[in-house]
C-alpha positions as CSV (number, residue, x, y, z in Angstrom):
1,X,107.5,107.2,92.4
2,X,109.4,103.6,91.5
3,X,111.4,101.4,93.5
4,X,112.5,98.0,92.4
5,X,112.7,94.7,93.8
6,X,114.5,91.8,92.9
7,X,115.2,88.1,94.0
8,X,115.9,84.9,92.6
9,X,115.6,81.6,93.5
10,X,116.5,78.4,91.6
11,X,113.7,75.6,90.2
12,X,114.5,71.9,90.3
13,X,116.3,70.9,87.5
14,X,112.9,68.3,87.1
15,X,110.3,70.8,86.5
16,X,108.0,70.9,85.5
17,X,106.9,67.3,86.3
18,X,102.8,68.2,86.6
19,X,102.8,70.5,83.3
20,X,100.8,73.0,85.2
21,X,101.7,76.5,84.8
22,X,102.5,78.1,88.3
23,X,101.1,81.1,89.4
24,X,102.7,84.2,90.2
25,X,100.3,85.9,93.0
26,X,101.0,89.8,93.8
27,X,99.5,91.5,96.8
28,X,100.2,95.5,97.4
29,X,98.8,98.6,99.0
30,X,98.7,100.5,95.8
31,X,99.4,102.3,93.3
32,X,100.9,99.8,90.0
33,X,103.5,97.3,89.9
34,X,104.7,95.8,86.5
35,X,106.5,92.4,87.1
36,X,109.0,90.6,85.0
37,X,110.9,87.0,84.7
38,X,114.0,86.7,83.7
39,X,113.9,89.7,82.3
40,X,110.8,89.4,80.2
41,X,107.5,91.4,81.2
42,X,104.9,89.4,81.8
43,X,102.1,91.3,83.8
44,X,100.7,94.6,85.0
45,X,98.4,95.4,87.8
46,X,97.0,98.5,89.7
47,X,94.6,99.6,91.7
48,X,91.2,101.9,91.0
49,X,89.9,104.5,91.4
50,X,88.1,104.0,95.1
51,X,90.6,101.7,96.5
52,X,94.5,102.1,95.7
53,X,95.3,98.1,97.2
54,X,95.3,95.1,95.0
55,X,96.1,91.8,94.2
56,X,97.2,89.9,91.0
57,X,97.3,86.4,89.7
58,X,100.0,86.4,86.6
59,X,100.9,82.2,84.8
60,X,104.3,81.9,84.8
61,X,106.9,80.0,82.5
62,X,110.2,78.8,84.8
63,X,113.0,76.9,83.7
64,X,115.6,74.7,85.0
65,X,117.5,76.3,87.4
66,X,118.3,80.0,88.6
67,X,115.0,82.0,87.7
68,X,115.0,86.0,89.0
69,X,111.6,88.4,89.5
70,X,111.6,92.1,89.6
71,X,109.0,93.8,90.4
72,X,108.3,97.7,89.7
73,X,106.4,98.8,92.6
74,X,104.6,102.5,91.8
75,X,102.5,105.4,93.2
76,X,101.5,108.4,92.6
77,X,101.7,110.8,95.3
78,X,100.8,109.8,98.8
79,X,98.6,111.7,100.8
80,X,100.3,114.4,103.4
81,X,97.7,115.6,105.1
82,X,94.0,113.9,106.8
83,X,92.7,111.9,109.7
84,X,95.8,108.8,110.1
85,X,97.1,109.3,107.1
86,X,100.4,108.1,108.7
87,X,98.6,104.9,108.3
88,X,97.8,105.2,104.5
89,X,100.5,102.5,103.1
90,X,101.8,102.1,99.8
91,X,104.0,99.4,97.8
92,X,104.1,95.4,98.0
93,X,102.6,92.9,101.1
94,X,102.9,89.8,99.5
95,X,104.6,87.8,96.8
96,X,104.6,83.9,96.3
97,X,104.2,81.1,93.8
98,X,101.9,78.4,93.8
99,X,101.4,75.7,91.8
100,X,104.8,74.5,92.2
101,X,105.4,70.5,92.7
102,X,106.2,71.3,96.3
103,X,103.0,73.3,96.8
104,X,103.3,77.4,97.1
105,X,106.6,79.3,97.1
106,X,106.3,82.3,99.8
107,X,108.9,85.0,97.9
108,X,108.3,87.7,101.1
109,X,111.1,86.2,103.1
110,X,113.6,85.4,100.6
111,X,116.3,87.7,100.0
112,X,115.5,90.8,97.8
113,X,117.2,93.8,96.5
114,X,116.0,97.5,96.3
115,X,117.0,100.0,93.7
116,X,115.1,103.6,94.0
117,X,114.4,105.1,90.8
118,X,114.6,104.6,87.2
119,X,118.1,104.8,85.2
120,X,117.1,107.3,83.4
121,X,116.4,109.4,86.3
122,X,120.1,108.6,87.1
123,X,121.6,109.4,83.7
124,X,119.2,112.4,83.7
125,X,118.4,112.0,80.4
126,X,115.7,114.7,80.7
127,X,117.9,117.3,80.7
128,X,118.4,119.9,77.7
129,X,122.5,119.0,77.6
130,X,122.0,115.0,77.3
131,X,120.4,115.2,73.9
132,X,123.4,113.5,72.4
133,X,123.6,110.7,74.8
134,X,123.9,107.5,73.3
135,X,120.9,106.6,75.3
136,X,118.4,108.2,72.6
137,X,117.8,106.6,69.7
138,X,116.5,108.5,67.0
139,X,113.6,107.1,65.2
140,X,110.9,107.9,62.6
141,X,108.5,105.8,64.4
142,X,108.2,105.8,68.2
143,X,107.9,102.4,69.8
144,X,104.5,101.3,71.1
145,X,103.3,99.2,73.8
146,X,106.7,98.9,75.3
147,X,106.8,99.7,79.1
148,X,109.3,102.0,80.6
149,X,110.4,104.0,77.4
150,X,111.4,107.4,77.3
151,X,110.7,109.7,74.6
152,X,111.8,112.7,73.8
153,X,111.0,115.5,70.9
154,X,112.0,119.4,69.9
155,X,109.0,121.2,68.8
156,X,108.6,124.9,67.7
157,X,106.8,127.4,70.3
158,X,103.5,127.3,69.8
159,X,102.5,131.6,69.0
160,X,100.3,133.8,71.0
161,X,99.4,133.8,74.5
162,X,97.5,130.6,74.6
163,X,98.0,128.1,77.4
164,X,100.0,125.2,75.9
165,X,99.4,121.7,76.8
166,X,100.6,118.2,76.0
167,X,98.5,115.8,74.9
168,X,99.3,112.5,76.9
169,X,95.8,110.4,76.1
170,X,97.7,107.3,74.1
171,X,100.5,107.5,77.3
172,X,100.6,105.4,79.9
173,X,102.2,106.0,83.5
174,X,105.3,108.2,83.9
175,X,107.0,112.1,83.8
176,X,106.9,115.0,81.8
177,X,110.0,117.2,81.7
178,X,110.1,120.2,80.0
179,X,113.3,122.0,79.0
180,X,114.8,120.1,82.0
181,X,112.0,121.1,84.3
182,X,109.8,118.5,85.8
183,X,106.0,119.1,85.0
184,X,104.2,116.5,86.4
185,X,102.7,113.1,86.7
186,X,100.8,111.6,84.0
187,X,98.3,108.4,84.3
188,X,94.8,108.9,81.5
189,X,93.4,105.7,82.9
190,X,89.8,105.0,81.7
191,X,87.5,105.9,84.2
192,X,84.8,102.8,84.7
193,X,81.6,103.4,82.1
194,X,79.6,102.1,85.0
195,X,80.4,105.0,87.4
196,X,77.3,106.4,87.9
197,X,77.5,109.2,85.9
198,X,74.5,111.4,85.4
199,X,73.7,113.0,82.3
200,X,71.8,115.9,84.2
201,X,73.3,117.5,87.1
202,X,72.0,119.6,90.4
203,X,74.6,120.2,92.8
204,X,72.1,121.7,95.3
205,X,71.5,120.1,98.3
206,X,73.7,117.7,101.0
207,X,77.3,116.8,99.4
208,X,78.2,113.1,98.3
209,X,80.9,112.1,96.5
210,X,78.4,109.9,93.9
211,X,76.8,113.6,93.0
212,X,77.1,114.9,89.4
213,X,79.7,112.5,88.3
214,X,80.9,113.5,84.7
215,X,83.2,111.5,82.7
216,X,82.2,107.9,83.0
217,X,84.8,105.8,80.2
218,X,87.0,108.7,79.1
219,X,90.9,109.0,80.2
220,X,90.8,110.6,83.9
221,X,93.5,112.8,83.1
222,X,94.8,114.0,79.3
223,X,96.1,117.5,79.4
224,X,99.6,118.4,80.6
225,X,99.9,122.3,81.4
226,X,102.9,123.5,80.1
227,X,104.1,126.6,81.9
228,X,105.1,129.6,79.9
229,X,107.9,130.2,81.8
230,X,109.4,126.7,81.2
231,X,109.2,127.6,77.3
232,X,112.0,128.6,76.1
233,X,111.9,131.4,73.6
234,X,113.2,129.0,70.8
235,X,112.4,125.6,71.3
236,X,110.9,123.3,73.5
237,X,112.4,120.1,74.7
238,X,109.6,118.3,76.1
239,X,110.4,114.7,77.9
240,X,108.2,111.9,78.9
241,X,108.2,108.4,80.1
């Protein structure tokens, strides 16, 4: 689901002699990339619904000298099955920056690192026995609006036979782990309000993918099934990013 990529390159020691901002320009085949300078975030981008490719414009701020980009290229889920779907692509096609005194810097060809994963995923922080890891930070108050985060919370068993769910509407992308088990994906992006949803609905009749669209402007995805044989009998140990 991530992959990094990194480069650097270095800025003359001049700049910025026009006072411009340069432009950090993004092309991919889908499905999110978060970027960052010099370690500092400074955009997110991702496709829609109907068409997983996109591109992104982000201003930049470079100093004097060595500068480094990564980029967080993500999907979720590729298709495995369908007409050519060897030719369904995913991840990053372009990445330059213009505005620069010298005209546009073409990124593609430089030299660029790779790194699969998250370092959580490496440290497997989601399992049951890393709870005292130095990793986790115990706090009364989770951070917000901070991008790749992990959180992580012991809860009492719901009773009865009720399915039991978690409620990921104010998350943004990641992983849900449950007592060590992976659950599933998680993205509640807003579906468009203009969507074409109709507030009366007849699905007789020829097929189309515009018919009785429901929905329009709510999270496309909240609930998390939690299955009952992931619960342990005690606590859960639920785990997201």
């Amino acid at each position: 689901d991530y992959l990094w990529h990194t480069t650097s390159f270095d800025v003359d020691r001049n700049y910025p002699a026009s006072g411009n901002h340069p432009i950090l320009n993004i092309g991919s085949k889908g499905h999110a990339v978060h970027a960052f300078l010099n370690n500092m975030l400074i955009g997110s981008a991702y496709g829609n619904g109907s068409e997983s490719s996109f591109s992104v414009q982000m201003p930049i701020n470079l100093k004097a000298g060595k500068n480094e980009i990564a980029l967080l290229s993500m999907t979720v889920g590729l298709k495995s099955a369908g007409p050519y779907y060897e030719w369904v692509g995913a991840g990053l096609t372009s990445v330059n920056i213009s505005g620069m005194q010298n005209g546009t810097m073409d990124l593609s060809s430089n030299n660029w690192a790779y790194k699969i994963g998250l370092e959580g995923e490496h440290y497997r922080l989601f399992k049951p026995d890393q709870g005292n890891n130095q990793r986790w930070r115990p706090q009364s108050e989770p951070p917000k609006h901070q991008p790749l985060t992990w959180y992580k919370v012991n809860v009492d068993v719901p009773q009865g036979d009720d399915p039991v769910g978690l409620d990921m509407q104010s998350m943004g992308k990641g992983l849900v782990w449950l007592n060590g088990n992976a659950i599933g994906r998680y993205w509640p992006r807003t579906s468009p309000t203009d969507d074409r949803c109709t507030p009366s609905c007849d699905y007789r009749g020829k097929f189309s993918p515009n018919k009785c669209r429901a929905g329009c402007g709510k999270p496309t995805q909240r609930w998390v099934p939690c299955p009952k044989v992931m619960v342990s009998p005690i606590r859960e140990h639920p785990c997201g990013l």
